[in-house]
N, CA, C, O and CB atoms as a CASP TS submission, in Angstrom:
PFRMAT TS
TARGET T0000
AUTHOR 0000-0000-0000
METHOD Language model
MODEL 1
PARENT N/A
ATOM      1  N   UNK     1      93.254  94.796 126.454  1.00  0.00           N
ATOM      2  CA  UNK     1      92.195  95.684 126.852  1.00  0.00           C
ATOM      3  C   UNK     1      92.621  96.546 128.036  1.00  0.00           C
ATOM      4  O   UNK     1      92.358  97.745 128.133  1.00  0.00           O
ATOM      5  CB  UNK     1      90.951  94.893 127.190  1.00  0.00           C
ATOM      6  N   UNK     2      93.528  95.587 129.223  1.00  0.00           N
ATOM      7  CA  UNK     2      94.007  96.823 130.322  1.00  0.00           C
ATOM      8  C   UNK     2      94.445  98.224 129.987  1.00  0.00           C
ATOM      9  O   UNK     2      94.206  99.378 130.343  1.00  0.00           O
ATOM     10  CB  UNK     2      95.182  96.394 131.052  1.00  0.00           C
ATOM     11  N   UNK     3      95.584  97.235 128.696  1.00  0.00           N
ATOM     12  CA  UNK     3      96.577  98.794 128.161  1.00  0.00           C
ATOM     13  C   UNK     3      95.299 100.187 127.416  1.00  0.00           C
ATOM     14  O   UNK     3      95.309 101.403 127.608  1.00  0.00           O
ATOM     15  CB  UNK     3      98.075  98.097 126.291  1.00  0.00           C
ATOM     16  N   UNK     4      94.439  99.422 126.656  1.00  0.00           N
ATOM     17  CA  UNK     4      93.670 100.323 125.923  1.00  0.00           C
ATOM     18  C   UNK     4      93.176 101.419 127.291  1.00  0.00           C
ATOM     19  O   UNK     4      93.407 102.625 127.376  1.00  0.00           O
ATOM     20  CB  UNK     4      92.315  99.418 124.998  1.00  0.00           C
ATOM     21  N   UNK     5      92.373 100.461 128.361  1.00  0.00           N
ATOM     22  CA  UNK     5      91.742 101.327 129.330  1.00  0.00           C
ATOM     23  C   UNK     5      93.171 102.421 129.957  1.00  0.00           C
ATOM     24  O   UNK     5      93.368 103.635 129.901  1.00  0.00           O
ATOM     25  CB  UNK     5      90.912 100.189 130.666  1.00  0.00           C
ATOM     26  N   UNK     6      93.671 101.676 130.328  1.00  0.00           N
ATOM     27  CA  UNK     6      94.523 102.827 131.181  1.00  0.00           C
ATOM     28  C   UNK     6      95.637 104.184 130.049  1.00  0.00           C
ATOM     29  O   UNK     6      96.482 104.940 130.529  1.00  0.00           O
ATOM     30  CB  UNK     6      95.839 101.631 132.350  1.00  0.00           C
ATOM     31  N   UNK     7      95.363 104.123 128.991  1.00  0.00           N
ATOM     32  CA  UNK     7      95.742 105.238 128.210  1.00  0.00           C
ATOM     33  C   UNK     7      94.626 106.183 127.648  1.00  0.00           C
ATOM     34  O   UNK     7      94.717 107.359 127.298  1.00  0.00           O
ATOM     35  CB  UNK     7      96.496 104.728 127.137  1.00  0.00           C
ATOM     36  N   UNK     8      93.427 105.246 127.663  1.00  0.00           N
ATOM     37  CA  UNK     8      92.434 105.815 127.652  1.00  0.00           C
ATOM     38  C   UNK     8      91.967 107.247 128.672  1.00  0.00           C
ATOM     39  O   UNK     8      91.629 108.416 128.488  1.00  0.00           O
ATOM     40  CB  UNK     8      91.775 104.770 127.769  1.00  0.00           C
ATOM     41  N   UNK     9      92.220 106.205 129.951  1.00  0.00           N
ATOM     42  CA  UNK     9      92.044 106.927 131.762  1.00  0.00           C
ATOM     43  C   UNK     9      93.126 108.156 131.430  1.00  0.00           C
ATOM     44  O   UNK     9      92.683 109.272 131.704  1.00  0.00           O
ATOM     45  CB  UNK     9      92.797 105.564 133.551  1.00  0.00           C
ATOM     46  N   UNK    10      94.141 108.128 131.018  1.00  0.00           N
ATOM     47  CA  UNK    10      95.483 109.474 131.055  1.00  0.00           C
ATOM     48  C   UNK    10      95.134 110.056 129.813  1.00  0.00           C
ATOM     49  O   UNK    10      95.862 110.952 129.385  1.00  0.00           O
ATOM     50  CB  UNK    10      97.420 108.960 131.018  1.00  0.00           C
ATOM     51  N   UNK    11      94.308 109.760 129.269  1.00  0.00           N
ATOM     52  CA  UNK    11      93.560 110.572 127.871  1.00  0.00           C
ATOM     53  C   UNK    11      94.410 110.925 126.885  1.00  0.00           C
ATOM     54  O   UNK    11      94.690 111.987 126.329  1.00  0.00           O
ATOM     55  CB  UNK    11      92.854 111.964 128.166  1.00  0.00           C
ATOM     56  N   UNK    12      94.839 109.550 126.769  1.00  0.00           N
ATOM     57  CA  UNK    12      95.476 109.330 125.284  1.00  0.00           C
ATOM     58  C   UNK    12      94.258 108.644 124.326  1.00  0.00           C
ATOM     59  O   UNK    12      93.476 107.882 124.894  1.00  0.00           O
ATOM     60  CB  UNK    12      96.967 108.167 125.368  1.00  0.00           C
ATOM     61  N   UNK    13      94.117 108.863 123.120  1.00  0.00           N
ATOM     62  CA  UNK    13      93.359 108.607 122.351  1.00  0.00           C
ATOM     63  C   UNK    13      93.796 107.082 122.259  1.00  0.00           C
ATOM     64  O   UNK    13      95.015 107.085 122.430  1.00  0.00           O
ATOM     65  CB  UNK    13      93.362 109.522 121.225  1.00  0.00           C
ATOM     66  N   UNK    14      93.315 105.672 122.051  1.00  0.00           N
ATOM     67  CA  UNK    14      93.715 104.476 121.643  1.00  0.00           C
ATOM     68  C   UNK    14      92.068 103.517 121.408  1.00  0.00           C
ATOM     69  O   UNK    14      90.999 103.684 121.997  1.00  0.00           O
ATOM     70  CB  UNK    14      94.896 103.869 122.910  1.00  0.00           C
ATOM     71  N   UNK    15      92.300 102.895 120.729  1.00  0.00           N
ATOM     72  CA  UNK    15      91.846 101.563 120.022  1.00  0.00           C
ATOM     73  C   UNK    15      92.038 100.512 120.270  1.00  0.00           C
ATOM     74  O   UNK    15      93.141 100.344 120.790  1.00  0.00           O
ATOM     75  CB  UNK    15      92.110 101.388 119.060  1.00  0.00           C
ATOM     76  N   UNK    16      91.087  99.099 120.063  1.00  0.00           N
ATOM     77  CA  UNK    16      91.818  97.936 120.363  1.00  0.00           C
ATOM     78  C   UNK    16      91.638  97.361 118.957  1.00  0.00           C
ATOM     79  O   UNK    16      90.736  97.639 118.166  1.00  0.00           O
ATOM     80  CB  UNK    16      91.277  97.019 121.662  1.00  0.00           C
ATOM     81  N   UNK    17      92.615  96.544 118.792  1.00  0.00           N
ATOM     82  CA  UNK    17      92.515  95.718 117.519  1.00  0.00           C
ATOM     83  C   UNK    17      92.875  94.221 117.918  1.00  0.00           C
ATOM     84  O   UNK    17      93.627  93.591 118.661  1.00  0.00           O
ATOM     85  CB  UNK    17      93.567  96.303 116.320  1.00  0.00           C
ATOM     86  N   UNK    18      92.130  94.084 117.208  1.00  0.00           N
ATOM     87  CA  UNK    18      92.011  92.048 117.124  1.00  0.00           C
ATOM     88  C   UNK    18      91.400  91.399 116.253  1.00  0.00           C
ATOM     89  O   UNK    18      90.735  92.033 115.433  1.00  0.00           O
ATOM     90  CB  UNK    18      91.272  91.273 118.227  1.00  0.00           C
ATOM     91  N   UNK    19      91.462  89.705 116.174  1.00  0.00           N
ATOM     92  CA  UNK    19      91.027  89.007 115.108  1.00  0.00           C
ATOM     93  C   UNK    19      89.669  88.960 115.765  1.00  0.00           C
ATOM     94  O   UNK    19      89.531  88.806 116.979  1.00  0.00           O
ATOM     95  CB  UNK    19      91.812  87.625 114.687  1.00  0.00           C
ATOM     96  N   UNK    20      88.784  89.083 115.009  1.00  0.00           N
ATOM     97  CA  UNK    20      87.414  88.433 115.224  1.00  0.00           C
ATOM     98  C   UNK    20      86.856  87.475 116.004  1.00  0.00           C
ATOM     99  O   UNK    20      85.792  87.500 116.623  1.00  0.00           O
ATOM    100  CB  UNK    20      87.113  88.029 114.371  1.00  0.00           C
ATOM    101  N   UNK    21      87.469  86.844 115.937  1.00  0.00           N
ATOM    102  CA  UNK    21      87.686  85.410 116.835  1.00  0.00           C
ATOM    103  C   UNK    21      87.364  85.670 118.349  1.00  0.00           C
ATOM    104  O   UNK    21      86.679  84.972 119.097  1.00  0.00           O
ATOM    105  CB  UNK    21      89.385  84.815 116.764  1.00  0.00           C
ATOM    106  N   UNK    22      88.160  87.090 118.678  1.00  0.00           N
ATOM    107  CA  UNK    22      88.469  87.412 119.992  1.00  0.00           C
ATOM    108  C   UNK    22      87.433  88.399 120.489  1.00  0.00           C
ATOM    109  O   UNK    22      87.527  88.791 121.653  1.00  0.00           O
ATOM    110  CB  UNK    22      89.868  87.943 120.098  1.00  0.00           C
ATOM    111  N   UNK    23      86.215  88.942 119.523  1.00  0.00           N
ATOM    112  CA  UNK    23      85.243  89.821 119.767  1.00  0.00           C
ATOM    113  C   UNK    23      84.451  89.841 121.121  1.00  0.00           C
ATOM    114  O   UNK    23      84.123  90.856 121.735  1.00  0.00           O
ATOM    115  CB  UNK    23      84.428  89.655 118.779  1.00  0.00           C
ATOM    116  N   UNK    24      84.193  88.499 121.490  1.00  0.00           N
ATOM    117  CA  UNK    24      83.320  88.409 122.518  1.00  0.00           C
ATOM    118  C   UNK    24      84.428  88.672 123.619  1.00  0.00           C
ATOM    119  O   UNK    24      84.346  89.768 124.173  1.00  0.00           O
ATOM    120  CB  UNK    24      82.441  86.991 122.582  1.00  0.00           C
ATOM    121  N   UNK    25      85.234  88.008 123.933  1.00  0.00           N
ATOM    122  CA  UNK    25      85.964  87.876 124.694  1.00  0.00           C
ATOM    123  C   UNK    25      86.561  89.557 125.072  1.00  0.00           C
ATOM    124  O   UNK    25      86.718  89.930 126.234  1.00  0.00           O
ATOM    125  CB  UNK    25      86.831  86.788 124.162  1.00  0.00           C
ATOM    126  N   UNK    26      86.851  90.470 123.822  1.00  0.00           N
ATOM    127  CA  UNK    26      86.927  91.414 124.629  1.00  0.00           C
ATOM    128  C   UNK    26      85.684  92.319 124.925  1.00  0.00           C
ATOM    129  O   UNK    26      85.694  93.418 125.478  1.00  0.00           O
ATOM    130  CB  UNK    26      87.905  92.058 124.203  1.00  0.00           C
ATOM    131  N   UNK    27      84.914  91.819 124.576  1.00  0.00           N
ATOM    132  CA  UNK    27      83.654  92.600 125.442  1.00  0.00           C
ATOM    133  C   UNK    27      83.174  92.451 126.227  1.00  0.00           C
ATOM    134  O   UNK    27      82.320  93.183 126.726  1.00  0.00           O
ATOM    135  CB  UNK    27      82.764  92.791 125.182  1.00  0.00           C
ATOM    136  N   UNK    28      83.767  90.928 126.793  1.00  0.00           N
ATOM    137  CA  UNK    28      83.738  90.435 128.335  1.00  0.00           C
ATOM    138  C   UNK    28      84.303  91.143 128.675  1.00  0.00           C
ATOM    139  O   UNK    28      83.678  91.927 129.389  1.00  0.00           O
ATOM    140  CB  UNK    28      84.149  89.259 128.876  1.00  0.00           C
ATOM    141  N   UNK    29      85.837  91.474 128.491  1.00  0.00           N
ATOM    142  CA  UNK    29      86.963  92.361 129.577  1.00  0.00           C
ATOM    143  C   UNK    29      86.548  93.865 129.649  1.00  0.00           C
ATOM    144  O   UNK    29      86.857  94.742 130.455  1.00  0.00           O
ATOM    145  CB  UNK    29      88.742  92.362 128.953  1.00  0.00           C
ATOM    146  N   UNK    30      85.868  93.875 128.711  1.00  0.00           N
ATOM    147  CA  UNK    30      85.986  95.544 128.398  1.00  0.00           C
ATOM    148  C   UNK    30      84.275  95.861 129.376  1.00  0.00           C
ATOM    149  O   UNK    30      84.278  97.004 129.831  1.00  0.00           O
ATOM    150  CB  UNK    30      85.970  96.076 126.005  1.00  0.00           C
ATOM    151  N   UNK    31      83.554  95.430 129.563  1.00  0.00           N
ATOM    152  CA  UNK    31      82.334  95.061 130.731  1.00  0.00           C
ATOM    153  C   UNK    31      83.006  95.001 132.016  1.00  0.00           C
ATOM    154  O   UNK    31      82.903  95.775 132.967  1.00  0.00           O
ATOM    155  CB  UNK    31      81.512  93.514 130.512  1.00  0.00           C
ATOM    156  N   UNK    32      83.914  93.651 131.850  1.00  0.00           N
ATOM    157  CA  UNK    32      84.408  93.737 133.604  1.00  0.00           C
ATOM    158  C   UNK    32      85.426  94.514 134.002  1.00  0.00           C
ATOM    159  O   UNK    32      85.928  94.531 135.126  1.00  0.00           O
ATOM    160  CB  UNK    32      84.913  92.440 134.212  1.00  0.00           C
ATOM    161  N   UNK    33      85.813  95.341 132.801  1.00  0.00           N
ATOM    162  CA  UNK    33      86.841  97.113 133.563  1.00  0.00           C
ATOM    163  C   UNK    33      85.902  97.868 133.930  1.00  0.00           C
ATOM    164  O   UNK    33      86.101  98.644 134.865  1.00  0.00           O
ATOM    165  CB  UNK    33      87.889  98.349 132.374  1.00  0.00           C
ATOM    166  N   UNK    34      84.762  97.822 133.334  1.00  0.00           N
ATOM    167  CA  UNK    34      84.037  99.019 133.001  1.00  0.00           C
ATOM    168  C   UNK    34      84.394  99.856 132.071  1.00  0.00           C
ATOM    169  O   UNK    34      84.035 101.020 132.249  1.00  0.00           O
ATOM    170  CB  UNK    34      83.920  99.709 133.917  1.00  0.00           C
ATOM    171  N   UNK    35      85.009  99.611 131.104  1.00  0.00           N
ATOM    172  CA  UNK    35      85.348 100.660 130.162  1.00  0.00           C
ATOM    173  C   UNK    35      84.811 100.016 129.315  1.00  0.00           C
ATOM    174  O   UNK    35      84.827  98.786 129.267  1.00  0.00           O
ATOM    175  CB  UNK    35      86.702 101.141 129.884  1.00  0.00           C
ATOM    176  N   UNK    36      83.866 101.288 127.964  1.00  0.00           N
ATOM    177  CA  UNK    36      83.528 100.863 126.709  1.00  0.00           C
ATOM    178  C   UNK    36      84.737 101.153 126.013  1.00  0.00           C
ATOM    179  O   UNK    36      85.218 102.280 125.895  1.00  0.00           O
ATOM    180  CB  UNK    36      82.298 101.486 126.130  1.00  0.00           C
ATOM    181  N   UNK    37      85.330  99.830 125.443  1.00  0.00           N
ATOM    182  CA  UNK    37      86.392 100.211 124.786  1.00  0.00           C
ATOM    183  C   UNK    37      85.868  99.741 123.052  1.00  0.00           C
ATOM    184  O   UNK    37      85.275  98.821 122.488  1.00  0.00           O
ATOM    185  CB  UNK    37      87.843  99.408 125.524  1.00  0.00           C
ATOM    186  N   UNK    38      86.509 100.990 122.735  1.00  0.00           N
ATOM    187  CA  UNK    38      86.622 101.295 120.933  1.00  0.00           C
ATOM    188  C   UNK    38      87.255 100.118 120.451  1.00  0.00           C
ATOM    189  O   UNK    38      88.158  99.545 121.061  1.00  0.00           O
ATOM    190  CB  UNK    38      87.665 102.738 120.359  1.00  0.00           C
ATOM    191  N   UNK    39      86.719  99.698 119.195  1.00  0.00           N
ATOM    192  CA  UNK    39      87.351  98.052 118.773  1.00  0.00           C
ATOM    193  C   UNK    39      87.025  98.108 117.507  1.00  0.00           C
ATOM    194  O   UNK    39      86.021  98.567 116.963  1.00  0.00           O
ATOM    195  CB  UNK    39      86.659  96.541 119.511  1.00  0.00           C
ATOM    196  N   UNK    40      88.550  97.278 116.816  1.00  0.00           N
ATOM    197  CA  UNK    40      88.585  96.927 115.536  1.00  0.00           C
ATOM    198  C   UNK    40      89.114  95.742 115.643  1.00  0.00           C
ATOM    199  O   UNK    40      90.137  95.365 116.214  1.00  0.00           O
ATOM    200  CB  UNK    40      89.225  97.765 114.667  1.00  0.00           C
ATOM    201  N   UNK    41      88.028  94.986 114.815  1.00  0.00           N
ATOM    202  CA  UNK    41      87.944  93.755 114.388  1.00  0.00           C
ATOM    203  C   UNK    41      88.923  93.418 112.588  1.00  0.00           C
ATOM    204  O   UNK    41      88.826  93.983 111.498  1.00  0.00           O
ATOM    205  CB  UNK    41      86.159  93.569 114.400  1.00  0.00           C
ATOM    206  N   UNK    42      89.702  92.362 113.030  1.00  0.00           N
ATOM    207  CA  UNK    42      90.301  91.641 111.668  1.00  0.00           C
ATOM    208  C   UNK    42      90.046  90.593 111.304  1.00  0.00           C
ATOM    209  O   UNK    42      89.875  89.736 112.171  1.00  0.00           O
ATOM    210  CB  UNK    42      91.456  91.468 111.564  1.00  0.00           C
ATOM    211  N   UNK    43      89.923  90.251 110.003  1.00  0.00           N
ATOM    212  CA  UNK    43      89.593  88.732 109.702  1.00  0.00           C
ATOM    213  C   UNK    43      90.617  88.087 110.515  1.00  0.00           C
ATOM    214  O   UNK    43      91.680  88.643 110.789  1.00  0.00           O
ATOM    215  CB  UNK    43      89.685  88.242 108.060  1.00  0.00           C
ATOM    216  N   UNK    44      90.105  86.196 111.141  1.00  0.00           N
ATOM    217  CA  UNK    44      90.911  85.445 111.624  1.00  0.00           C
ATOM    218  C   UNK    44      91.605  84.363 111.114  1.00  0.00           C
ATOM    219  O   UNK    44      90.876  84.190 110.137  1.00  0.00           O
ATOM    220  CB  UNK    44      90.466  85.170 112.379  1.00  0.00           C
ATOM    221  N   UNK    45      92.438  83.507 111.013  1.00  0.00           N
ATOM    222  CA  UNK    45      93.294  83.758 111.826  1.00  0.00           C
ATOM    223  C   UNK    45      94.451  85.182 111.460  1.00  0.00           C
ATOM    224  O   UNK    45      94.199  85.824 110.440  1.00  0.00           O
ATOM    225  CB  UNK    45      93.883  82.400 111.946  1.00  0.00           C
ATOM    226  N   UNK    46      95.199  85.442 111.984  1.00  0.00           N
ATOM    227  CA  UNK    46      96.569  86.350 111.596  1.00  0.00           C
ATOM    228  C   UNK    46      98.157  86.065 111.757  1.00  0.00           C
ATOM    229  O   UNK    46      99.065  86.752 111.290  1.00  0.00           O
ATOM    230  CB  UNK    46      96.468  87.507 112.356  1.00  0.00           C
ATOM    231  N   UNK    47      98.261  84.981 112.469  1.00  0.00           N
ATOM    232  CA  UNK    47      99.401  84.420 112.726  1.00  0.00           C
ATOM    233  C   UNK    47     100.425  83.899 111.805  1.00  0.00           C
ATOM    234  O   UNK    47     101.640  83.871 112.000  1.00  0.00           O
ATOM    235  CB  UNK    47      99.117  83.618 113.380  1.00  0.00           C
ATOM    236  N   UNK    48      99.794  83.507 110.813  1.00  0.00           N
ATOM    237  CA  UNK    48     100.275  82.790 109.610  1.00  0.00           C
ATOM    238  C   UNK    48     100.224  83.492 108.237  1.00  0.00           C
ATOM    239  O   UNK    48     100.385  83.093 107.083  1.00  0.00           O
ATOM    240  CB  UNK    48      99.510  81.583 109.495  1.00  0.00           C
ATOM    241  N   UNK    49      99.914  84.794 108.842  1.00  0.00           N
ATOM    242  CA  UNK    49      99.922  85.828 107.242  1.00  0.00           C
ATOM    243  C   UNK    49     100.994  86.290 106.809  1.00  0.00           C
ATOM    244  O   UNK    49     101.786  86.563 107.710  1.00  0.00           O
ATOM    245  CB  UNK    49      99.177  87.163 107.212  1.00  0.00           C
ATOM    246  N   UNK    50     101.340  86.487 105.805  1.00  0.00           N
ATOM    247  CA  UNK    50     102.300  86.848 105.254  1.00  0.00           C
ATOM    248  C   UNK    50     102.340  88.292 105.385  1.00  0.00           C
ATOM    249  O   UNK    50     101.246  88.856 105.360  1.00  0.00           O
ATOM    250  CB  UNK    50     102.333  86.360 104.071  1.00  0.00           C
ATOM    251  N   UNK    51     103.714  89.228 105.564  1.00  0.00           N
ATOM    252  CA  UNK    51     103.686  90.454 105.356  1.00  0.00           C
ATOM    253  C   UNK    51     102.564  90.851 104.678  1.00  0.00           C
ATOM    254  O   UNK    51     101.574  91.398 105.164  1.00  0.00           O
ATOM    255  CB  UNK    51     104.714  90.810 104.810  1.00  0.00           C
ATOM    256  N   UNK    52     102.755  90.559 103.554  1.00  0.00           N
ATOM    257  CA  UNK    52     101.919  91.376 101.915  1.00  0.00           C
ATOM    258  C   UNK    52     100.453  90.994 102.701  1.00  0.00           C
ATOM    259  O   UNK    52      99.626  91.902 102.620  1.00  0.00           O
ATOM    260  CB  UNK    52     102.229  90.264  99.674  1.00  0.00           C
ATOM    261  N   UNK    53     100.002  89.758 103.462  1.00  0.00           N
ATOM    262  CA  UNK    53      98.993  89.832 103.648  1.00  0.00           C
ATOM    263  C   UNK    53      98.550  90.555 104.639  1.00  0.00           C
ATOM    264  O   UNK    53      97.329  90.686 104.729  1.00  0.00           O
ATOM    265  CB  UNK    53      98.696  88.949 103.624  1.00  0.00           C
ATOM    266  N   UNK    54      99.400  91.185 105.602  1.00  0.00           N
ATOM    267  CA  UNK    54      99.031  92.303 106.788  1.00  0.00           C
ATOM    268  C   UNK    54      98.807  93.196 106.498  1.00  0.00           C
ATOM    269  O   UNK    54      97.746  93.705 106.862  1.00  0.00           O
ATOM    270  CB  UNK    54      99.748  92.673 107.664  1.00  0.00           C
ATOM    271  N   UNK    55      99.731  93.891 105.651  1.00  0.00           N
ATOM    272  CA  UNK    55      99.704  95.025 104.645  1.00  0.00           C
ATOM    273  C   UNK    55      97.954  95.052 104.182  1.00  0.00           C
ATOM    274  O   UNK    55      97.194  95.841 104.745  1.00  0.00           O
ATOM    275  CB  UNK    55     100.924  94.636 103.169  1.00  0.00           C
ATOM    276  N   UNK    56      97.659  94.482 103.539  1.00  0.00           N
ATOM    277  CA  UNK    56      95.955  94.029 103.187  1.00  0.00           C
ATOM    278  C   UNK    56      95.398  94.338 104.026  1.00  0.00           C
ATOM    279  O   UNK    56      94.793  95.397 103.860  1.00  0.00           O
ATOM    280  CB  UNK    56      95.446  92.656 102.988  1.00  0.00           C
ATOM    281  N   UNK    57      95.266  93.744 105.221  1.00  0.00           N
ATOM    282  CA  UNK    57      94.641  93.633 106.528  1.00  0.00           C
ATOM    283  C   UNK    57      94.434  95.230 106.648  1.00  0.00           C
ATOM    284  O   UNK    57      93.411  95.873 106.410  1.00  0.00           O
ATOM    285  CB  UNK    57      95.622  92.819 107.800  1.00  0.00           C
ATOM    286  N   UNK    58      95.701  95.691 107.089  1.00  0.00           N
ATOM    287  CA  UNK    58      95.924  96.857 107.582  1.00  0.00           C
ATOM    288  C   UNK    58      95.032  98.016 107.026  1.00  0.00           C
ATOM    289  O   UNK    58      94.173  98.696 107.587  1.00  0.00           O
ATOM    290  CB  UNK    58      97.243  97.076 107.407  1.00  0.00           C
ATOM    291  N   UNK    59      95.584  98.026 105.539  1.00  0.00           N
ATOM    292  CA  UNK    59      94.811  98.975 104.891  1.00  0.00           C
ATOM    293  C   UNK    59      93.305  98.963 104.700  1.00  0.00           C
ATOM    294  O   UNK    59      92.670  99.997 104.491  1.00  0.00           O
ATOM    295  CB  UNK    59      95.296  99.039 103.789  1.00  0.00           C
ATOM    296  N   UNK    60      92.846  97.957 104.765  1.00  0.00           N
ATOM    297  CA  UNK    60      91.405  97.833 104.378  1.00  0.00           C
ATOM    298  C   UNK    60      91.052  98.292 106.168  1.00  0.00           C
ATOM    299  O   UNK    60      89.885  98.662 106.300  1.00  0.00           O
ATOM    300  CB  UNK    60      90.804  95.933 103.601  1.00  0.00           C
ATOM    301  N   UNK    61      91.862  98.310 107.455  1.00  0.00           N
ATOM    302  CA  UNK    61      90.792  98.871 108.426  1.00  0.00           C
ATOM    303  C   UNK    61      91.411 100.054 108.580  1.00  0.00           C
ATOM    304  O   UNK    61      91.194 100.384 109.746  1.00  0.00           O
ATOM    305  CB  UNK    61      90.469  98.103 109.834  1.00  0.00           C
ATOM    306  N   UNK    62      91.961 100.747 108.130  1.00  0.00           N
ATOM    307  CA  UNK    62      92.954 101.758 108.425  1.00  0.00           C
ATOM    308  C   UNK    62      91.617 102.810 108.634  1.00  0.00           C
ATOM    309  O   UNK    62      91.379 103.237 109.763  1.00  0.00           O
ATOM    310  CB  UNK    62      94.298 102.114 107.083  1.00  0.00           C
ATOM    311  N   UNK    63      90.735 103.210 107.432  1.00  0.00           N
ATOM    312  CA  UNK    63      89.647 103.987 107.760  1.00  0.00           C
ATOM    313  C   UNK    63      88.823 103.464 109.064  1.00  0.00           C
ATOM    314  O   UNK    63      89.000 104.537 109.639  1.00  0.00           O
ATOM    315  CB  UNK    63      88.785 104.042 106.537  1.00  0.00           C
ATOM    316  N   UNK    64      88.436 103.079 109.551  1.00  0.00           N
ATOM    317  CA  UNK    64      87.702 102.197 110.882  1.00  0.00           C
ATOM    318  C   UNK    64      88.484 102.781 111.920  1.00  0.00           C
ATOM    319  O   UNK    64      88.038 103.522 112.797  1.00  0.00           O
ATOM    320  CB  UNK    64      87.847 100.330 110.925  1.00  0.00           C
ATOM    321  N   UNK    65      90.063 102.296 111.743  1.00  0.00           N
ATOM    322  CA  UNK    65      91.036 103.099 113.162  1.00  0.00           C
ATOM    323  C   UNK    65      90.961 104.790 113.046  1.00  0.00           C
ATOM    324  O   UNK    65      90.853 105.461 114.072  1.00  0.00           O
ATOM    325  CB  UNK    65      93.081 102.638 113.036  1.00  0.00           C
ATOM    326  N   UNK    66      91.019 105.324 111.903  1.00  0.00           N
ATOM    327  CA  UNK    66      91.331 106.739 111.785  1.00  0.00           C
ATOM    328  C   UNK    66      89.598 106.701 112.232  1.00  0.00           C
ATOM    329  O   UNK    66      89.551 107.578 113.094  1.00  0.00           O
ATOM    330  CB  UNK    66      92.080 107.526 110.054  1.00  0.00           C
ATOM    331  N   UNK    67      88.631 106.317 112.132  1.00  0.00           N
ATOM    332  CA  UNK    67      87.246 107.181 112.455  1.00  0.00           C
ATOM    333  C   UNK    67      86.976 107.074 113.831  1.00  0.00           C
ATOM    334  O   UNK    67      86.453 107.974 114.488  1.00  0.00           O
ATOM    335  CB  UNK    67      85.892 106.669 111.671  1.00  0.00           C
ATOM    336  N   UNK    68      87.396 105.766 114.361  1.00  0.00           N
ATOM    337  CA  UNK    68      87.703 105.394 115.773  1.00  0.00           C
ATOM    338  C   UNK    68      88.811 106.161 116.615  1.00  0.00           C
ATOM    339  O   UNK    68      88.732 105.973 117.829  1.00  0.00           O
ATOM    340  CB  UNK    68      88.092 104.006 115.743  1.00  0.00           C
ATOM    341  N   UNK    69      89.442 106.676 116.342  1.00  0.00           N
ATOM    342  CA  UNK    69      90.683 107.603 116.909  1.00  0.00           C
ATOM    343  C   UNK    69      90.662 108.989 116.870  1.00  0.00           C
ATOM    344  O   UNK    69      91.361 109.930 117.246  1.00  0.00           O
ATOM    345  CB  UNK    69      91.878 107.359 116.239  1.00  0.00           C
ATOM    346  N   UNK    70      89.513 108.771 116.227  1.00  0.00           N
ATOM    347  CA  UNK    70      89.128 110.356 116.123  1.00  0.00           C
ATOM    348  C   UNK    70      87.861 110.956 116.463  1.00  0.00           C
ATOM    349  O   UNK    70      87.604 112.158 116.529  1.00  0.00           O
ATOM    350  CB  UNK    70      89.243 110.779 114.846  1.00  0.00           C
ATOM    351  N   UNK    71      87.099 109.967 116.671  1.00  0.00           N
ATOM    352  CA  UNK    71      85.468 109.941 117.129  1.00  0.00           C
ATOM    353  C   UNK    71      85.128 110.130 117.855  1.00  0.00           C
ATOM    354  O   UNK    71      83.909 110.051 118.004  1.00  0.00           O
ATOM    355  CB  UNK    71      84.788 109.225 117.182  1.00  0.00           C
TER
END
């Protein structure tokens, strides 16, 4: 969430992505920067996915990041 805020602050366009799992937690951090940070959520876990299964992942939020990166 730091990195998101501070590219954000130099006004680079960015996103955060994470497993679900981690939702609350970054909306704790993203409260105690003060930054509303833009967020995409993935099914959990991800550690143990296979390529082919990231690939999946990926594409099914790919629209979510492009509307978020551009919004």
């Amino acid at each position: 969430m730091h990195d998101i805020a501070d590219l954000e602050s130099r006004g680079i366009p960015a996103v955060f992505v994470a497993s679900r799992e981690f939702a609350d937690a970054a909306a704790t951090q993203s409260e105690a920067l003060g930054f509303p940070a833009v967020a995409v959520f993935v099914d959990h876990p991800i550690q143990d996915r296979s390529d082919e299964e990231m690939q999946v992942i990926a594409d099914a939020v790919l629209p979510a990041l492009l509307a978020a990166i551009t919004g």
